[in-house]
N, C-alpha and C positions, 0 to 999 in steps of 0.2 A: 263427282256425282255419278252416282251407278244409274244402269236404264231403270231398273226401279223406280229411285228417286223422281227422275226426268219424266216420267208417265206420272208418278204419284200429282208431281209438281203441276204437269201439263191438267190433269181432271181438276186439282183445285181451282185453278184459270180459269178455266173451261168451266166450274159454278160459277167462280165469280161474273164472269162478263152475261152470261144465264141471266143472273140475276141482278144484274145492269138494264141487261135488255127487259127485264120485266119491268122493275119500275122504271125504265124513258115512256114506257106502255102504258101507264099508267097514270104520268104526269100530265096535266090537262094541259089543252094548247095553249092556253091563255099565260100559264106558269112560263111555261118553253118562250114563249114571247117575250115575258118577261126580261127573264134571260139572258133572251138573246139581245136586249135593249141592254140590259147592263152590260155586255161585252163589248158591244158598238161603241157605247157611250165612253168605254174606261180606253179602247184603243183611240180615239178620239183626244181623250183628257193626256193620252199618251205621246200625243204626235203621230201615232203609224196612220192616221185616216185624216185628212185634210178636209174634205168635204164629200158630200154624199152623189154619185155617180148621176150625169144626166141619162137621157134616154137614150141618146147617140153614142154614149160610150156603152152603154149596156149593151146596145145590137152589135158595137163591133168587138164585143168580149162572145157573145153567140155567135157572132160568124167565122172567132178565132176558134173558137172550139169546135162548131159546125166544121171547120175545113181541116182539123186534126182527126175529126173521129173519121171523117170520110162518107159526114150525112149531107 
C-alpha cells in the first residue's frame, strides 16, 4: 500500500464513521433503548449475564473506578 493509498483509505474511514456519527444523532432515544434491551436480553439468553446488578454492587463498581481515575 503506497501513502497515497493509506490517506486515500484513511478519508474514506474518516466519512464513514462521519456518517455513523450522524445518524446515532439522529436515532431517537427511545430506538437506542430499544437496542439496548435487545443486547441485554440476547447476552442474558446467552449466559454472559446471570442477573441484573444490585445497588451495592453498582457503588462498588463506582468506587472501583472512582479509585483508578484518582476522583
Amino acid at each position: 500500500m503506497t501513502k497515497r493509498e493509506a490517506q486515500a483509505w484513511k478519508r474514506r474511514w474518516a466519512a464513514v464513521n462521519e456518517h455513523e456519527r450522524k445518524e446515532l444523532r439522529r436515532t431517537p432515544a427511545q430506538e437506542k433503548l430499544r437496542q439496548l434491551n435487545v443486547l441485554v436480553n440476547s447476552a442474558r439468553a446467552m449466559g454472559w449475564i446471570d442477573e441484573a446488578p444490585t445497588d451495592m454492587d453498582l457503588h462498588r463498581r463506582w468506587m472501583r473506578l472512582r479509585k483508578k481515575l484518582g476522583a
